[in-house]
C-alpha positions as CSV (number, residue, x, y, z in Angstrom):
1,X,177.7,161.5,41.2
2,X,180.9,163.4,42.4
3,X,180.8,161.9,45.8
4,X,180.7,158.2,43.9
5,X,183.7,159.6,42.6
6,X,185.8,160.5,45.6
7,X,184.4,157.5,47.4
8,X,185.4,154.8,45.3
9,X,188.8,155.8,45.3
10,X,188.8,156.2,49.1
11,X,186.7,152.6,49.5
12,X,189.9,150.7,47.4
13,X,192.4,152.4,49.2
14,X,191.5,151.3,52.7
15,X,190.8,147.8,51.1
16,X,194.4,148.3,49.3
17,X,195.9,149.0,52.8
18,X,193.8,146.5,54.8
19,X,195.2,143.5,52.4
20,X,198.8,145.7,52.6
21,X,197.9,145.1,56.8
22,X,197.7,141.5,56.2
23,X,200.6,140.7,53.7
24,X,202.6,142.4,56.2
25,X,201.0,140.8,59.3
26,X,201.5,137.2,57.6
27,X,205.3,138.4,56.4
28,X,206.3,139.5,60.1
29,X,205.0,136.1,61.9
30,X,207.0,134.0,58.9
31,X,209.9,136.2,60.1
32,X,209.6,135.9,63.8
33,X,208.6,132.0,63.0
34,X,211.8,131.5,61.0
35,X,213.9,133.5,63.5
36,X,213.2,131.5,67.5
37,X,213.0,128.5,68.6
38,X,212.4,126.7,72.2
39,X,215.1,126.5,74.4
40,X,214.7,124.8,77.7
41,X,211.6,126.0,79.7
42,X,211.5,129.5,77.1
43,X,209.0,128.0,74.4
44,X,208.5,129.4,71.2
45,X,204.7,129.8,71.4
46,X,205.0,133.0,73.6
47,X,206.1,135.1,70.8
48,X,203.0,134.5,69.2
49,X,199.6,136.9,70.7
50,X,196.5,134.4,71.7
51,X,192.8,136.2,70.5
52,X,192.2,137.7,73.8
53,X,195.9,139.5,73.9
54,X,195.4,140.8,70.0
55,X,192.0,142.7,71.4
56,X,193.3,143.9,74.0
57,X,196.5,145.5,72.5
58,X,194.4,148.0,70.2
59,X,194.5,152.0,70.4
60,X,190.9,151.4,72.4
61,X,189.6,148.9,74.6
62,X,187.3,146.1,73.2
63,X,183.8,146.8,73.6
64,X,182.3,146.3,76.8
65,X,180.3,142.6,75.7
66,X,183.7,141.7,74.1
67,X,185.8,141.9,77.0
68,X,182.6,139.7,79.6
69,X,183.0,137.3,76.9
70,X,186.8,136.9,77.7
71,X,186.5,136.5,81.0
72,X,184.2,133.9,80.8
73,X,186.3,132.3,78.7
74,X,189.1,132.9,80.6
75,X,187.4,131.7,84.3
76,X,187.3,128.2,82.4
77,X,191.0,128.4,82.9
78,X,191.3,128.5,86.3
79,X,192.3,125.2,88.1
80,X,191.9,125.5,92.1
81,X,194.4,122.9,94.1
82,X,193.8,119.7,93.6
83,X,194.2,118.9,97.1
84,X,191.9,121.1,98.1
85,X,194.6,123.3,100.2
86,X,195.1,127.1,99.3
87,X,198.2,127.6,101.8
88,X,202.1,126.8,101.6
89,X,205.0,128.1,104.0
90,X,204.8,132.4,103.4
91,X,208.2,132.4,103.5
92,X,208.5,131.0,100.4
93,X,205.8,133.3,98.8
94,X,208.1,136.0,100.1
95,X,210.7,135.0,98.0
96,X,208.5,133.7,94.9
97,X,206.7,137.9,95.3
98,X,210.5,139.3,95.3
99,X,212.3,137.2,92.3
100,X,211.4,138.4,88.8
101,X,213.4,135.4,87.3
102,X,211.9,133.2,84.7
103,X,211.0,132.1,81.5
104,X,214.1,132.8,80.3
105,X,216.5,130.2,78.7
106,X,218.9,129.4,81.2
107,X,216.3,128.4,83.2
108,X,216.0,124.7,83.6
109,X,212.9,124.1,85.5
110,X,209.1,126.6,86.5
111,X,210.3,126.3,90.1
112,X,213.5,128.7,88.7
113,X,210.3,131.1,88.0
114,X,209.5,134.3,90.3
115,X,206.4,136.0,90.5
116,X,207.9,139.5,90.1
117,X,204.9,141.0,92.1
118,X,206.8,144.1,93.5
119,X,207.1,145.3,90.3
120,X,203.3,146.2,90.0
121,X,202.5,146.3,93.5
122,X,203.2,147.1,97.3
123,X,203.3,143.7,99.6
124,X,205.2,144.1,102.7
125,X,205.4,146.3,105.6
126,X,209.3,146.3,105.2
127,X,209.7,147.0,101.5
128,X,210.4,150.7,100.5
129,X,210.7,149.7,96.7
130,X,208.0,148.4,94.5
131,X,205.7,149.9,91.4
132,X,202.3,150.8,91.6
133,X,200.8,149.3,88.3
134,X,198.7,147.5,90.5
135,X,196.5,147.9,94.1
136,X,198.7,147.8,97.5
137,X,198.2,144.5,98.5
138,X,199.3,145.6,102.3
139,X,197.3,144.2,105.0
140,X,195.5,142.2,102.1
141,X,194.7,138.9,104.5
142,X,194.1,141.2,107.6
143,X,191.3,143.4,106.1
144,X,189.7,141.2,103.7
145,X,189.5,137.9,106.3
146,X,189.7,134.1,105.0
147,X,186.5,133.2,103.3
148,X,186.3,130.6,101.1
149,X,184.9,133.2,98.4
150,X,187.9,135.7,99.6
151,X,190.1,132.7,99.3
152,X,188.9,131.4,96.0
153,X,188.7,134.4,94.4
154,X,192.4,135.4,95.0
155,X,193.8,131.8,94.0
156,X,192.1,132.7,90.6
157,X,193.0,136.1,90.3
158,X,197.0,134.8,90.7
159,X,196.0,131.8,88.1
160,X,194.7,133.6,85.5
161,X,193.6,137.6,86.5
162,X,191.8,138.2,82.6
163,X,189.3,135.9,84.3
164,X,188.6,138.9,86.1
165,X,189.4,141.8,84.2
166,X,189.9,141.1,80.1
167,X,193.2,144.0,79.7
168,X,194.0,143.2,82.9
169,X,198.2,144.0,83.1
170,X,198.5,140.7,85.3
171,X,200.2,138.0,84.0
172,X,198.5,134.6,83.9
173,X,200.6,133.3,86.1
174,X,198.9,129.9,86.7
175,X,197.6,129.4,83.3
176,X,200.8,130.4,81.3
177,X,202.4,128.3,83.6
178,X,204.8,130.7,85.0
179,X,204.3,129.6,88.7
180,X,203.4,126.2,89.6
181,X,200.6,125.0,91.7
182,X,203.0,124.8,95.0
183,X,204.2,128.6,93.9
184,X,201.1,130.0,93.9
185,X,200.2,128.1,97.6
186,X,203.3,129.8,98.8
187,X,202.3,133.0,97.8
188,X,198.6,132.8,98.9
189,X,200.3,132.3,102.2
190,X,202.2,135.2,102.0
191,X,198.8,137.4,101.3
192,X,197.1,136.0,104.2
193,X,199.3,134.7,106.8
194,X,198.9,136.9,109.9
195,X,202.6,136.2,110.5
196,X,203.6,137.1,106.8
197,X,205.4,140.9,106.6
198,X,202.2,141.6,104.5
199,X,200.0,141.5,107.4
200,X,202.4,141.8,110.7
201,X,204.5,145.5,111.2
């Protein structure tokens, strides 16, 4: 009987705090609702967390069967070129890998948008400064080859990476529209041109 005692108590004070949770929850998104609004190309709706983001920004990873369940959500996302060509000038994807500008206001159209990959991960040959968040991507078209599974795989990974790992830190840079179709041609060039500073010393 003395344990029906201390329970209860306990049992309506986590409820008391879980409906405190979501009073507050609700409270903060009418705040954050009331307080933006779209400008240009920077649109409202990224302030708010999509179902995939929310479980992946808890103190522990979702379970295992949670996180396949995203990604096979997530692979229904991914939209190969409609032209069926996977390649643009490298050049350009040199650029598009260096710039982290976009999404921002005073941007007027998503070609103003970089790719900011040096900030997660090494590219070029040439480059002494970039973060290591992610895998080197040095030599990436001279050691893995151009399959069409190599090839495919990459174009997704740049569209949409939780296809391929749930919490991955990658943006979804296709599906978020960050980069457009052309970008991300330029930058698949960049990864697997043999003339591209990624693959040539």
């Amino acid at each position: 009987m003395k344990k029906l005692v201390f329970v209860a108590p306990l049992l309506l004070a986590l409820q008391g705090a879980a409906l405190a949770d979501d009073a507050l929850r609700a409270e903060f998104k009418a705040m954050m609702d009331a307080s933006f609004k779209t400008t240009g190309i920077a649109a409202k709706h990224r302030i708010y967390q999509l179902d995939f983001q929310a479980a992946c920004s808890q103190a522990k990873p979702p379970p295992a069967q949670v996180q396949k369940a995203i990604e096979a959500e997530q692979l229904k996302t991914i939209r190969y070129p409609a032209d069926g060509q996977y390649f643009g000038d490298w050049k350009e994807g040199e650029k598009i890998a260096i710039s982290g500008r976009g999404l921002t206001w005073t941007d007027k159209t998503p070609t103003d948008n970089g790719g900011g990959c040096y900030n997660c991960h090494q590219m070029s040959h040439h480059e002494i400064a970039y973060g290591t968040i992610g895998p080197s991507l040095l030599d990436y078209g001279r050691l893995r080859g151009r399959s069409e599974e190599v090839v495919r795989y990459t174009w997704g990974k740049i569209w949409n990476a939780k296809a391929f790992n749930a919490c991955s830190n990658m943006p979804r840079n296709g599906d978020a529209e960050i980069l457009t179709e052309q970008q991300i041609k330029h930058l698949m060039a960049y990864l697997f041109d043999p003339a591209s500073p990624v693959n040539k010393q």
